[in-house]
C-alpha positions in Angstrom: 52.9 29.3 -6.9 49.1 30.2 -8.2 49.6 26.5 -10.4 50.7 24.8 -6.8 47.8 26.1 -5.2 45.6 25.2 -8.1 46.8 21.9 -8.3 46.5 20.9 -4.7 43.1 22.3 -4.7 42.2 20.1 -7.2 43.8 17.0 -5.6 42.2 17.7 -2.6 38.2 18.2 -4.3 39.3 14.7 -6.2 40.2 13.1 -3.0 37.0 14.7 -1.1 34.6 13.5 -4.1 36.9 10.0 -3.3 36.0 9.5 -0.1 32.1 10.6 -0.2 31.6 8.1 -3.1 33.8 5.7 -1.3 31.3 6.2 1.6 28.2 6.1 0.1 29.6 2.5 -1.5 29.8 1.1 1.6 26.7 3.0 2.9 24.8 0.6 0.1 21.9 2.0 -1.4 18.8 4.1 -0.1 14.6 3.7 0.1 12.5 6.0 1.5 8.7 4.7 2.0 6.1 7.7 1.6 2.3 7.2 1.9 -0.7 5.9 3.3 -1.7 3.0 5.3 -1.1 0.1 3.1 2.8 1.0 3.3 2.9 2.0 6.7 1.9 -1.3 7.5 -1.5 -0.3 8.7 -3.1 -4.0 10.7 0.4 -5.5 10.8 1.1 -5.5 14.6 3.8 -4.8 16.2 4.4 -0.7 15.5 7.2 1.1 16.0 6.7 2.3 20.2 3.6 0.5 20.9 5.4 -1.3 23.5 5.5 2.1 25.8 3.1 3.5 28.1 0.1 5.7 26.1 1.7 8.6 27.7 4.8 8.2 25.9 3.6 6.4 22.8 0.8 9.1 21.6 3.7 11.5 21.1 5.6 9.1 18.9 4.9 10.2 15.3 5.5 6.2 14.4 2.7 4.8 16.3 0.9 7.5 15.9 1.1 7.3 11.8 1.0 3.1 12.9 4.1 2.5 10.8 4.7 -1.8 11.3 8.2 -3.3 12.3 6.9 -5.6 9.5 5.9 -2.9 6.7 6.3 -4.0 3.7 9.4 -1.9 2.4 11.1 -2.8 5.5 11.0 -6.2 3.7 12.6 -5.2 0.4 16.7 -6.0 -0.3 18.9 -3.7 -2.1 21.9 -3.6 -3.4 25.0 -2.7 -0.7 22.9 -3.3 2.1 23.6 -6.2 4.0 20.5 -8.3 5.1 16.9 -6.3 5.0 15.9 -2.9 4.5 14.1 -3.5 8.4 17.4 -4.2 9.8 18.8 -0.5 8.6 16.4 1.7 9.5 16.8 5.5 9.4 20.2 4.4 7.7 19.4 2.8 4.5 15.5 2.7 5.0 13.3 5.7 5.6 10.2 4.9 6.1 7.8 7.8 6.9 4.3 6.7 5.4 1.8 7.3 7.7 -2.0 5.7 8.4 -4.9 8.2 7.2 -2.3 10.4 5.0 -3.4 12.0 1.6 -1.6 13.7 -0.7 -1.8 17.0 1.3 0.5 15.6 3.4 3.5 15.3 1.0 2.9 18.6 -0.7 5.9 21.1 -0.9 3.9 23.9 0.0 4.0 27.5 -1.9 4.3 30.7 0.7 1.4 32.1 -0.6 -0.4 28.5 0.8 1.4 28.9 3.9 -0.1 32.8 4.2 -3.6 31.1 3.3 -3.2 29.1 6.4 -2.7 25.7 4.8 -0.8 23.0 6.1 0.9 19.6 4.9 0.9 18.0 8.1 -1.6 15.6 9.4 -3.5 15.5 12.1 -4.1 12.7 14.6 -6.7 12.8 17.3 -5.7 10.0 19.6 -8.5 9.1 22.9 -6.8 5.8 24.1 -6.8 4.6 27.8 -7.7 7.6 29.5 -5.3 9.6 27.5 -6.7 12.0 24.4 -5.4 14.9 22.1 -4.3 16.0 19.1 -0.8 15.3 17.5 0.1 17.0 14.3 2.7 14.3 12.1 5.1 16.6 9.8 4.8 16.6 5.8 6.5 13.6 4.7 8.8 15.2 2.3 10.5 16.7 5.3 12.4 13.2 5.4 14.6 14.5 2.3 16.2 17.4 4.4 17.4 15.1 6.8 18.8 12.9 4.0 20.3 16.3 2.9 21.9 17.4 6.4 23.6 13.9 6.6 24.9 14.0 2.4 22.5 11.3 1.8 20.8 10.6 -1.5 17.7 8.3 -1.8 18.2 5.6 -4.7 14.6 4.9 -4.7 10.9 6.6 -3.7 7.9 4.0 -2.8 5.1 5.5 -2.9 1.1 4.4 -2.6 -1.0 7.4 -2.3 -4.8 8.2 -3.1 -6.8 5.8 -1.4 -7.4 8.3 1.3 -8.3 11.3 -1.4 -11.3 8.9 -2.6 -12.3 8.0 0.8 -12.0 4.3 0.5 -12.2 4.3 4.1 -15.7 5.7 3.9 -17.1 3.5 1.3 -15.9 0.6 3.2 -18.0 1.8 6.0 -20.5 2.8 4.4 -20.9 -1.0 3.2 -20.3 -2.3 6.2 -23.4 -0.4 8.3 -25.7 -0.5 5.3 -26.7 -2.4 2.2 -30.4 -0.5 2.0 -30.7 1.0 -1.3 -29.4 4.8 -1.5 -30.9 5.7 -4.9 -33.3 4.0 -7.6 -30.9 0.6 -8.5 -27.6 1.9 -6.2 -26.4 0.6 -3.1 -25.3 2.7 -0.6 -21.7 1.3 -1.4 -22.6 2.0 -5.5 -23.4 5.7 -4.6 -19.8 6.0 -2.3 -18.0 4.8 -5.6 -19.4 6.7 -8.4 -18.9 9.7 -6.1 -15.2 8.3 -5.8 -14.9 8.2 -9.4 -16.2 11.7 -10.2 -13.9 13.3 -7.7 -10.9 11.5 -9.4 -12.8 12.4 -12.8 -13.2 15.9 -12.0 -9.3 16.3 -11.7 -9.5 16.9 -7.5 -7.2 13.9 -6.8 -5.8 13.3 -10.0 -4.1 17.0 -9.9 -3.0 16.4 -6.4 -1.6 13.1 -6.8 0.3 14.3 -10.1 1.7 17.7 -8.1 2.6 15.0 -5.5 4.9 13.1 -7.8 6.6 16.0 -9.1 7.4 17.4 -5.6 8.9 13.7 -4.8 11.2 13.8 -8.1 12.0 17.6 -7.3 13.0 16.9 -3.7 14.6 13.2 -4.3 17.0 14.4 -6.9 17.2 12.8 -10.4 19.1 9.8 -8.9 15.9 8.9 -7.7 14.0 6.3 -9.2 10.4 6.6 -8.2 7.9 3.4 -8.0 4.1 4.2 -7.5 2.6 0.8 -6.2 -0.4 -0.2 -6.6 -3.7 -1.2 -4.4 -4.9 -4.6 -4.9 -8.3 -5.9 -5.0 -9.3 -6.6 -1.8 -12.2 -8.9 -2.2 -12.6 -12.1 -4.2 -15.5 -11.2 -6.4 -18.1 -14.2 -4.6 -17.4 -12.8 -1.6 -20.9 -13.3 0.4 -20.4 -13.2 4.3 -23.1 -11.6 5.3 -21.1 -8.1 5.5 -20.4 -7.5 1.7 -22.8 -8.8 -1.2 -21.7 -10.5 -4.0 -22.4 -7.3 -6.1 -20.5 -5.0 -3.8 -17.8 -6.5 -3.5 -17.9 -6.6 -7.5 -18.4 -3.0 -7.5 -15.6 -2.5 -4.7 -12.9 -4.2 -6.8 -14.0 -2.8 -10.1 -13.1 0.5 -8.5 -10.3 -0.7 -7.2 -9.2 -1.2 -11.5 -10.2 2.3 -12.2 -7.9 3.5 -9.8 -4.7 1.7 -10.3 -5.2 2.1 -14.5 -5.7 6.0 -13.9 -2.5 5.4 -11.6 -0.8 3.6 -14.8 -2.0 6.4 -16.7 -0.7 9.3 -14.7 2.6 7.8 -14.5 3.0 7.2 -17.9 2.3 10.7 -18.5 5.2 11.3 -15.9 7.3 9.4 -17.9 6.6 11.2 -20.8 7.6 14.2 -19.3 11.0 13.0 -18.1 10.3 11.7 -14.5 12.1 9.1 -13.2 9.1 6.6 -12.7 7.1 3.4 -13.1 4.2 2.0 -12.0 4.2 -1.7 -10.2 1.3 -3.7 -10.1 0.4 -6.4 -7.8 -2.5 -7.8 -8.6 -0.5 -10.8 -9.7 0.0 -12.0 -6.6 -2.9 -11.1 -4.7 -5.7 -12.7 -7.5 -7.7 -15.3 -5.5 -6.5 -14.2 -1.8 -8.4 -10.9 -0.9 -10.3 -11.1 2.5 -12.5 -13.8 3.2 -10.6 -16.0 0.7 -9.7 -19.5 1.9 -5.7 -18.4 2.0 -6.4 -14.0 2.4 -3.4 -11.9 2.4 -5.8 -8.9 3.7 -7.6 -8.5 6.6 -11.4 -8.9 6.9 -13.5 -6.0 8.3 -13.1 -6.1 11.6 -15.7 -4.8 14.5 -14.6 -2.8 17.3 -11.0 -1.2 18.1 -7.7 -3.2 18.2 -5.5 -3.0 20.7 -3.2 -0.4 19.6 -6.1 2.0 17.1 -5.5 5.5 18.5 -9.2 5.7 19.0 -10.6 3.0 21.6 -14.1 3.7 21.2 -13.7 2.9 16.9 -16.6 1.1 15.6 -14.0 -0.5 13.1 -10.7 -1.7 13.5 -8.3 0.6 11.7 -6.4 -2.8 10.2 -10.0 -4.4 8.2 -9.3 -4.7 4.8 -5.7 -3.7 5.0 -2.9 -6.5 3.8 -2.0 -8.6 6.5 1.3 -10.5 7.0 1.0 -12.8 3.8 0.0 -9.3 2.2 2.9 -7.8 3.0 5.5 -10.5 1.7 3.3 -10.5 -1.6 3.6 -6.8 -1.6 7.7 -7.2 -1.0 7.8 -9.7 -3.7 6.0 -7.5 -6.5 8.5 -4.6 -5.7 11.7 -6.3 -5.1 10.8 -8.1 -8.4 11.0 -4.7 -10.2 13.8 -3.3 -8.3 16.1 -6.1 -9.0 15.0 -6.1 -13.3 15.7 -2.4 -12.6 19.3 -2.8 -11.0 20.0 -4.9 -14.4 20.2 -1.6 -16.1 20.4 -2.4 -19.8 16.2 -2.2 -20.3 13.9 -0.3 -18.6 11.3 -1.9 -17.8 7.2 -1.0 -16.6 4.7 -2.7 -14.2 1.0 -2.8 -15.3 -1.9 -4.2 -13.0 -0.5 -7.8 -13.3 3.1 -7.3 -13.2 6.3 -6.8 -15.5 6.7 -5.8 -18.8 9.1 -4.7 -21.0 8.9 -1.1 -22.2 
């Protein structure tokens, strides 16, 4: 009788494990999008809920984090999934990136950081059309408990992440509203980037964007394979319109190298230590068609608020010198190109600043 019972037991954990693989089959697979603004879809119009009243649409953590019905992981194809990742969303595609969002906002956070009165969300102060407050947009890495409560598994992690921590956003304003010298032989836009580089130097970021990565792989399970994209650079280096100097927007793109090949760096260290990772670049496709370029696939800057920034009194539109359409389908084609060498299987492969190469 105990051997019946054992046995039917058995049969029916085989045919339970049967049916949830069977499932997740024809579930296809899953993607989940953390970040910042250039995965979000930042400048891409339309966002998720823009279409309702500010009343409505100021509580909606997508607008709110600006998160485009044209983003590019939305784009991306994978394997099981019938048509694009856009046409699946919150099914196969998760994407929870949000505008303005640095790595404090993906943290797992320890209790004794909770006691200390820290806090991975992030806040958005939104004073649009007579309407203004505070919303608070939950850490991103909450998306992986929901995947949990519904026996979903994500197949891959895009991430971008860090552009924020250096305050790209301020040196870009900073060179918009003044070119005067800051220091003996330093623009104002040269002192914002060496300070970017010491703060990355001095271990702030890259400490926080390496604890980042490690709560993704801890929280997205081993299954998981995690690609950290890339920013590209977003100026051609002759860029002269009167807003950015030749030399600044030299010394804007140069930066733009040092971060990505610390990024390259920090991942291969990843990898060293077992995480499912790699880097992809995309500077392949974007080489000759940063803003003002005769064909751009980014934004210029832009003066004065856009239509749907949370702030209608901005000085700068939120979407200036983030990709626009063409930016996004470059960004779509850099990824999808290493998701499909990856779904090959027999090599693993890695993704420096101008593409693919073989490990």
């Amino acid at each position: 009788m105990k051997k019946t019972c054992i046995l039917l037991l058995l049969a029916f954990i085989f045919l339970a494990c049967s049916r949830a693989c069977s499932e997740a089959e024809e579930r296809g697979r899953v993607l989940v999008a953390l970040g910042d603004s250039y995965i979000a879809g930042e400048g891409i119009e339309p966002y998720y809920g823009q279409d309702a009243p500010i009343a409505e649409k100021c509580k909606n953590p997508d607008w709110l984090a600006h998160r485009s019905e044209s983003a590019w992981p939305g784009m991306l194809r994978l394997p099981g999934v019938e048509g694009v990742l856009a046409e699946h969303r919150n099914e196969n595609y998760f994407l929870v990136a949000a505008s303005g969002a640095k790595t404090d906002q993906l943290f797992l956070l320890t209790e004794a950081e909770i006691n200390n009165g820290r806090t991975a969300e992030l806040e958005k102060v939104y004073n649009r059309d007579g309407v203004s407050g505070t919303a608070m947009l939950e850490p991103q890495l909450a998306v992986f408990d929901k995947l949990d409560e519904r026996g979903l598994k994500a197949d891959y992690v895009v991430i971008m992440i860090g552009g924020n921590d250096v305050d790209f956003r301020g040196i870009i304003t900073m060179s918009v509203f003044g070119q005067t010298k800051a220091l003996p032989g330093e623009t104002n836009i040269g002192k914002g980037l060496s300070f970017m580089e010491q703060q990355y130097e001095t271990g702030n970021v890259r400490n926080a964007i390496k604890r980042a990565l490690h709560d993704i792989a801890s929280r997205a399970g081993e299954q998981a394979c995690i690609l950290v994209v890339g920013y590209p650079c977003p100026l051609i280096d002759d860029t002269a319109d009167g807003v950015f100097s030749k030399d600044s927007a030299m010394i804007l793109n140069e930066a733009t190298f040092f971060y990505c090949i610390e990024l390259i760096n920090l991942v291969d260290e990843c990898r060293s230590e077992g995480m499912n990772i790699c880097y992809v670049g995309v500077n392949n496709v974007f080489e000759g068609h940063g803003a003002y370029s005769e064909d751009p696939y980014i934004h210029p800057i832009m003066l004065l608020a856009g239509k749907q920034d949370l702030d209608s009194k901005a000085i700068v539109n939120s979407g200036s010198l983030h990709p626009n359409l063409k930016g996004a389908e470059a960004y779509a084609r850099c990824v999808q190109d290493a998701i499909d060498q990856l779904e090959a299987g027999s090599e693993r492969y890695i993704f420096d600043l101008y593409g693919l190469k073989k490990e």
